[in-house]
TORKOL-4160 file (C-alpha; in steps of 0.2 Angstrom, whole numbers, padded with zeros to 4 digits, m for minus):
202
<pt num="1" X="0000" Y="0000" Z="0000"/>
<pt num="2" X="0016" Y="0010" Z="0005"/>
<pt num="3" X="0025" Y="0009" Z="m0013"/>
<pt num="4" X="0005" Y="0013" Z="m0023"/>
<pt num="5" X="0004" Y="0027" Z="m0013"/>
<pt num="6" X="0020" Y="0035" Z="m0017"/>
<pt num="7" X="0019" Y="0031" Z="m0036"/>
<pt num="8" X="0002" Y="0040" Z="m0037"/>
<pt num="9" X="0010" Y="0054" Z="m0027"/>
<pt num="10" X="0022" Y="0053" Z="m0041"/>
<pt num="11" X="0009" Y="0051" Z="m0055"/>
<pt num="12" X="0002" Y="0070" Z="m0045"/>
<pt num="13" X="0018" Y="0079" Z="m0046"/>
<pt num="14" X="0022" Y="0076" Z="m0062"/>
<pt num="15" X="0006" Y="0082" Z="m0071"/>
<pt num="16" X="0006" Y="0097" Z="m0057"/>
<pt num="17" X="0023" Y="0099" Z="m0064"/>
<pt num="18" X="0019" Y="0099" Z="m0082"/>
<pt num="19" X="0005" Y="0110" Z="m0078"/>
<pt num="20" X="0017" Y="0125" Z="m0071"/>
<pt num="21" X="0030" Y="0123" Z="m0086"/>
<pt num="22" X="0016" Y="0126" Z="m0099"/>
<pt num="23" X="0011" Y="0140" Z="m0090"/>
<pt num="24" X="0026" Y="0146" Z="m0089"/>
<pt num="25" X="0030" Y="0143" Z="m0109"/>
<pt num="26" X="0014" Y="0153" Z="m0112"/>
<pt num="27" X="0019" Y="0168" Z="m0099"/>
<pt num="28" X="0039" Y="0167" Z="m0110"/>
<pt num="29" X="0030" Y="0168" Z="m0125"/>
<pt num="30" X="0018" Y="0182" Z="m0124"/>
<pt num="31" X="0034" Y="0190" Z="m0116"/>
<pt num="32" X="0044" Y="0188" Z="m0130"/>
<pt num="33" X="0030" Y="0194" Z="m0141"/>
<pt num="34" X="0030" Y="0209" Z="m0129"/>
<pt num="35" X="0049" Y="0211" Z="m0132"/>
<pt num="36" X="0049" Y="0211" Z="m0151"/>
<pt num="37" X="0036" Y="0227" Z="m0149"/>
<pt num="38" X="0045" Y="0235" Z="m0138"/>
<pt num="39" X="0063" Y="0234" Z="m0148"/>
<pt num="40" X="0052" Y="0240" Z="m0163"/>
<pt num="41" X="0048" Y="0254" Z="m0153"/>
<pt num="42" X="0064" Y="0257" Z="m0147"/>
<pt num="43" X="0072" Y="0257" Z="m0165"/>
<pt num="44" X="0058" Y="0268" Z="m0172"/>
<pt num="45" X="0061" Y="0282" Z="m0157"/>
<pt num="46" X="0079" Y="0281" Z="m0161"/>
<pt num="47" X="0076" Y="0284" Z="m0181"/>
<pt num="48" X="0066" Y="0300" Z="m0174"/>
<pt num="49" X="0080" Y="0306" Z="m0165"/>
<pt num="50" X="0069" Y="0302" Z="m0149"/>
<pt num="51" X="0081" Y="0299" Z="m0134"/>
<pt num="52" X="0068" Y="0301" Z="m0119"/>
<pt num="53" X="0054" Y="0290" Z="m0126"/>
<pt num="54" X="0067" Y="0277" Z="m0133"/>
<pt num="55" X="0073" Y="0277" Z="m0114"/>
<pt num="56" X="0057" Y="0275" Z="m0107"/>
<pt num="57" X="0054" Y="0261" Z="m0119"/>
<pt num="58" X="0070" Y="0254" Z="m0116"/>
<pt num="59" X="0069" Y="0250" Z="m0098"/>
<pt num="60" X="0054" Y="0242" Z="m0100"/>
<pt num="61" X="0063" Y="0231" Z="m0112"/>
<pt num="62" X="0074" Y="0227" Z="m0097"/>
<pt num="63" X="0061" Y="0223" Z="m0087"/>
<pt num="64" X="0053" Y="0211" Z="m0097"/>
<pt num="65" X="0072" Y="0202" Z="m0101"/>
<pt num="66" X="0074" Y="0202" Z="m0083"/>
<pt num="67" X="0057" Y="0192" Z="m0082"/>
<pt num="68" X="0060" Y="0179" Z="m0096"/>
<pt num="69" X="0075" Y="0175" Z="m0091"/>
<pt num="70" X="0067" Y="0173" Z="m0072"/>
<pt num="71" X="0055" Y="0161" Z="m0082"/>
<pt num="72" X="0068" Y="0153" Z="m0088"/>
<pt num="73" X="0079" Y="0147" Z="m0073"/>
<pt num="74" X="0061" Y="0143" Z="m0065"/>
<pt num="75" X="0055" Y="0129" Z="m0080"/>
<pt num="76" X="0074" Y="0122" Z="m0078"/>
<pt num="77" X="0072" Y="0119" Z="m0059"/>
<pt num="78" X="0057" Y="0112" Z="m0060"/>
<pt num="79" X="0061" Y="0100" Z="m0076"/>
<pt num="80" X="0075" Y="0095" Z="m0062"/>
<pt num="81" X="0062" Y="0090" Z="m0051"/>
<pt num="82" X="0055" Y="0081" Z="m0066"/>
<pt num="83" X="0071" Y="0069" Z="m0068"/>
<pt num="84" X="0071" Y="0067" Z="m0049"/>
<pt num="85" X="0054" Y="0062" Z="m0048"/>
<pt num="86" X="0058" Y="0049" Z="m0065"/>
<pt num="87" X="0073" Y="0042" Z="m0055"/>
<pt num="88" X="0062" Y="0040" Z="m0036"/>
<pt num="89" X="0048" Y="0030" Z="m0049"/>
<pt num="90" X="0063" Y="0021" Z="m0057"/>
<pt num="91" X="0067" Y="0016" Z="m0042"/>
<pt num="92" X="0050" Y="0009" Z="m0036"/>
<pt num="93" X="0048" Y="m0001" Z="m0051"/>
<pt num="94" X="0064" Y="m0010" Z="m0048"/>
<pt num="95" X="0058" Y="m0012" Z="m0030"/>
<pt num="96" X="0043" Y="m0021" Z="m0036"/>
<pt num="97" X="0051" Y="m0032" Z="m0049"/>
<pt num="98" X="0066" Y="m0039" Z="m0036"/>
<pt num="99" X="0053" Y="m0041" Z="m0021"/>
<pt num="100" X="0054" Y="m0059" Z="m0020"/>
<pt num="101" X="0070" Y="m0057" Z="m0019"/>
<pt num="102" X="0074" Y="m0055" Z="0001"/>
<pt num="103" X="0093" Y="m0053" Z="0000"/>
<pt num="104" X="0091" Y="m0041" Z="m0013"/>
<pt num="105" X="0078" Y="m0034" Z="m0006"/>
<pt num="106" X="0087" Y="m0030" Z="0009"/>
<pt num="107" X="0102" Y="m0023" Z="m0001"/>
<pt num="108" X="0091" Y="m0013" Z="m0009"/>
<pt num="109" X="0082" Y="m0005" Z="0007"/>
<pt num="110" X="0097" Y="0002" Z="0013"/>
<pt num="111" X="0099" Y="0013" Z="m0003"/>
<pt num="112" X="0083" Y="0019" Z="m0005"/>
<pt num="113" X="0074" Y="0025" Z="0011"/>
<pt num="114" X="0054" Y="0025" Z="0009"/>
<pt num="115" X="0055" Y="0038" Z="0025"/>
<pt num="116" X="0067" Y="0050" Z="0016"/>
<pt num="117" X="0057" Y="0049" Z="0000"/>
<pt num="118" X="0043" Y="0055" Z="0006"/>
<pt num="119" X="0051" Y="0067" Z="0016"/>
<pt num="120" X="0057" Y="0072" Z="m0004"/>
<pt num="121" X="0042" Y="0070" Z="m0010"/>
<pt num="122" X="0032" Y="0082" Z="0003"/>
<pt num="123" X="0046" Y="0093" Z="0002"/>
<pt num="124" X="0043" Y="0095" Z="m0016"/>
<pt num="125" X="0023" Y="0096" Z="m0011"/>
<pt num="126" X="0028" Y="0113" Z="m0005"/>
<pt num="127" X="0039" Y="0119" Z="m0017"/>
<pt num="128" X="0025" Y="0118" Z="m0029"/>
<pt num="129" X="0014" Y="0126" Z="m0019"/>
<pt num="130" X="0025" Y="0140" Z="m0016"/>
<pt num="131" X="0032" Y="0143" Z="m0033"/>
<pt num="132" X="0014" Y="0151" Z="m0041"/>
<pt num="133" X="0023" Y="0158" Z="m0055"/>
<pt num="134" X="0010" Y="0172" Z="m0059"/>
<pt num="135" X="0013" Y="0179" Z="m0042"/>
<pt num="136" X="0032" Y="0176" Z="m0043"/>
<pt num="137" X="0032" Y="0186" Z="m0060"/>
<pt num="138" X="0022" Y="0201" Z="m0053"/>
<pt num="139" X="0034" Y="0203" Z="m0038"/>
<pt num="140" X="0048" Y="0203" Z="m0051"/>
<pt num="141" X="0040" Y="0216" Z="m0060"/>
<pt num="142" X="0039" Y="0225" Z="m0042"/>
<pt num="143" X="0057" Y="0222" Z="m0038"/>
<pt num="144" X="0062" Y="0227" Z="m0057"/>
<pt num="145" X="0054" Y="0246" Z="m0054"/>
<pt num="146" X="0065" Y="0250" Z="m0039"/>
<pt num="147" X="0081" Y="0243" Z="m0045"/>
<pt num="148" X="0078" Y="0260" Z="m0054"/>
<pt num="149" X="0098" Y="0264" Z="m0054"/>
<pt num="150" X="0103" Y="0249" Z="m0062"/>
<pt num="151" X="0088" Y="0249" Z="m0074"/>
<pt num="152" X="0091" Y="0266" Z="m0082"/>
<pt num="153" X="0110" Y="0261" Z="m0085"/>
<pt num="154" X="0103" Y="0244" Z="m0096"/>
<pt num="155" X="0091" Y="0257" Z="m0103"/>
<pt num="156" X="0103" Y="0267" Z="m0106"/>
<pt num="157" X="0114" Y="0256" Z="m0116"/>
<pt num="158" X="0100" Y="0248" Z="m0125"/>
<pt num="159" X="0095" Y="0267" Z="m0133"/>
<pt num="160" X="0115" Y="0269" Z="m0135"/>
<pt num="161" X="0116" Y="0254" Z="m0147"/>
<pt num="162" X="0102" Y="0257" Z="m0157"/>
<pt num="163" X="0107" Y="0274" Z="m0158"/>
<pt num="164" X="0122" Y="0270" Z="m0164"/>
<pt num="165" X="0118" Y="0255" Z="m0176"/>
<pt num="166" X="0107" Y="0272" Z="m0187"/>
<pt num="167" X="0121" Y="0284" Z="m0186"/>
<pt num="168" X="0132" Y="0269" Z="m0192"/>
<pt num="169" X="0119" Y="0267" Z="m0206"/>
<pt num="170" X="0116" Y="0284" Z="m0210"/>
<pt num="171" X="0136" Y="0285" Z="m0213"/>
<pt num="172" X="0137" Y="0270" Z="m0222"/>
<pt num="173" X="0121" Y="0277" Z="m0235"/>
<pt num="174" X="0130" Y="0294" Z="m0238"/>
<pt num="175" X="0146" Y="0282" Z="m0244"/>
<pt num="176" X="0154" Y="0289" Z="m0227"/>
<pt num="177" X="0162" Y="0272" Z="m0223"/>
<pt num="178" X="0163" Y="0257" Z="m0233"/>
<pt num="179" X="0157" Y="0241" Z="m0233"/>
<pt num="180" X="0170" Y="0233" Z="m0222"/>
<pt num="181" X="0174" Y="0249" Z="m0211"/>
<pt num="182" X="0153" Y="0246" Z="m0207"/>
<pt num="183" X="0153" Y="0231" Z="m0205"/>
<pt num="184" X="0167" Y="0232" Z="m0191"/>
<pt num="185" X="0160" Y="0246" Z="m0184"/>
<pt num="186" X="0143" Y="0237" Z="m0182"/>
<pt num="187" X="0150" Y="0222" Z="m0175"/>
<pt num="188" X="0157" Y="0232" Z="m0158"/>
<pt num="189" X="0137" Y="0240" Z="m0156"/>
<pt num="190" X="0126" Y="0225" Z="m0163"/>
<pt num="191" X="0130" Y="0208" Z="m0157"/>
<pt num="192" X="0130" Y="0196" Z="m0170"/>
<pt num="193" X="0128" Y="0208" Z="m0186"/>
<pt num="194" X="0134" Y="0200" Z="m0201"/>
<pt num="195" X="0123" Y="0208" Z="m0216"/>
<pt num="196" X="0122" Y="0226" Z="m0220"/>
<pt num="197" X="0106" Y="0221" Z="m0228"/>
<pt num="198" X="0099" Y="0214" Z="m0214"/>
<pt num="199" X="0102" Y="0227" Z="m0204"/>
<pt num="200" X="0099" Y="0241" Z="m0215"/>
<pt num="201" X="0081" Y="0234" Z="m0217"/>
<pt num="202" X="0078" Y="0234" Z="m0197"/>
């Protein structure tokens, strides 16, 4: 009855787990969604020569990198929990298939500990309830707004490499640098650039 009861508490964990980790892909995706707005934004108050509003946008842009990246180290703790729970049901099945075997049996009691896996098991319990992602992510968005120091420098930078990525271009259109002069230009302010055209077309 012992060994039933802690695979169905198993069997729980893991769909409550699954549960949280779609949530949490569909909050990282509408973030992300939200992201590719708000650099769009971003580039088009730098094109207007808009420093204060690119700014504002721009630290909202930290916010939300802050947040999916908290999402982020969420799903991977609780997928750890996943692979934990896989190995304690491993475990129990072995259990099961080697039980007329006292001597191993016996061998294998004293690895596995039925008291310290439900101690495991209703520590997890807790974790779960505890983690309520949504609330987590609104206090995150709290804790973002008064790192207001910190925030404005990201912010600031973000609005300096945009900025800089149009003056680059502007340069490069009035035949002010050349293609590779650009191109090494660009790759110290935008990570990754490797196509005028690609980013002469943002």
């Amino acid at each position: 009855m012992k060994e039933r009861t802690i695979a169905a508490s198993l069997e729980a964990y893991k769909e409550k787990a699954k549960e949280t980790i779609r949530s949490i892909d569909r909050e990282r995706m509408q973030l992300e969604f939200e992201r590719k707005k708000v650099e769009q934004q971003i580039r088009k108050a730098a094109q207007d020569g808009d420093r204060s509003s690119a700014e504002i946008h721009a630290k909202c842009l930290v916010r939300i990198k802050d947040n999916i990246k908290r999402l982020c180290v969420s799903k991977a703790q609780i997928m750890s929990l996943q692979m934990n729970m896989q190995l304690a049901k491993s475990f129990e099945v072995v259990g099961g298939i080697i039980s007329k075997s006292a001597a191993i049996m016996a061998s294998l009691n004293k690895n596995v500990n039925n008291k310290e896996m439900q101690q495991q098991l209703a520590k997890f319990s807790r974790e779960m309830q505890n983690l309520q992602i949504r609330q987590n992510y609104m206090e995150d968005c709290l804790d973002s707004a008064i790192r207001i120091d910190n925030e404005s420098s990201q912010a600031s930078r973000e609005v300096d490499m945009v900025m800089s990525e149009f003056d680059l271009l502007q340069k490069h259109k009035l035949g002010m640098l050349d293609a590779d002069s650009y191109m090494a230009e660009c790759a110290q302010w935008v990570p990754g650039s490797g196509d005028v055209n690609s980013i002469a077309n943002k």
